[in-house]
N, C-alpha and C positions, 0 to 999 in steps of 0.2 A: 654938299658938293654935288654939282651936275656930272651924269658922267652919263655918257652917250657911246653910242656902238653905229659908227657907219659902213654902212654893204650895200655890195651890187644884190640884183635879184639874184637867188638861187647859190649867193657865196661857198664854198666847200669847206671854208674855216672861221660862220658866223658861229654854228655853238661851239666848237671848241674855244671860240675867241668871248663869247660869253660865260663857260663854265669856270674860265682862266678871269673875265674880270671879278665875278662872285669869289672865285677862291680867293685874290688876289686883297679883295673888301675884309674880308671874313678874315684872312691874317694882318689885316692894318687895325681892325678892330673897328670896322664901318660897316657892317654886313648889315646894315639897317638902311644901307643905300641903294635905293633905286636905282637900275640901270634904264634907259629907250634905247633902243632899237631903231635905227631910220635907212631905209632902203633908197639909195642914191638913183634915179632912174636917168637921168641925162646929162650930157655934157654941160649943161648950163651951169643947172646947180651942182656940178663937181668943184665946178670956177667958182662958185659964188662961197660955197661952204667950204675952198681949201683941201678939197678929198683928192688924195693922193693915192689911192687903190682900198680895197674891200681886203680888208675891215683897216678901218682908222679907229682908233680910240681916242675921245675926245675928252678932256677932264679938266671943270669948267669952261670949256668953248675953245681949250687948248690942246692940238694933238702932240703929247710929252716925246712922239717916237717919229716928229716932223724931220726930214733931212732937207738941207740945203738945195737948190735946185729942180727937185721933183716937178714935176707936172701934174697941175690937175688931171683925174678923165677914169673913165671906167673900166678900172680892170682890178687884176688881184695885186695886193702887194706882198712884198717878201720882206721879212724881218729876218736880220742876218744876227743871230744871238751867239750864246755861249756853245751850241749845239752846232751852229750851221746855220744852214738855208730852213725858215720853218714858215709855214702861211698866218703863226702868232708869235711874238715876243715871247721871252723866256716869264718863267713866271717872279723870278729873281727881281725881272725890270721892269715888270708890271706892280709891284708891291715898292719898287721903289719911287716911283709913279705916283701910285696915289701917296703914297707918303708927302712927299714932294708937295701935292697938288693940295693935302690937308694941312698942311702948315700954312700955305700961301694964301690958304679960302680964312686961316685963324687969325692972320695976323694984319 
């Protein structure tokens, strides 16, 4: 599985948003998976690659936590989970994610 991490420079919830997709590997039983890391820098390629605020997670070229509507462009995004307002998804729905994303790369 490809799994990708997009952010602005200087993001405030890239490592939390990285420690969350290694856990998240590590309990699906994929912690053998690579993550990148790609730092969005303009309005262009926000439009081109789909990036709807820092941090997206992409999981094979699919962002699982896409909403309706959104606009491309560079800012932070807010993931509104089981807690509230957080700047990453619950970890609950990151695990169910890749789950999701490794059935679909199996079959």
């Amino acid at each position: 599985m490809d799994v990708e991490l997009l952010v602005v420079s200087d993001c405030p919830h890239q490592d939390a948003a990285l420690r969350l997709l290694r856990t998240g590997l590590t309990d699906v039983g994929l912690s053998d998976t690579a993550v990148r890391t790609t730092v969005i820098t303009s309005q262009a390629e926000a439009e081109r690659r789909g990036f709807t605020g820092s941090p997206t997670f992409l999981l094979d070229g699919v962002d699982p936590f896409a909403a309706r509507g959104q606009p491309a462009g560079l800012s932070c995004r807010v993931y509104r989970g089981v807690d509230g307002t957080a700047g990453v998804p619950a970890l609950t729905e990151v695990r169910q994610a890749l789950k999701r994303a490794a059935d679909a790369a199996a079959t």
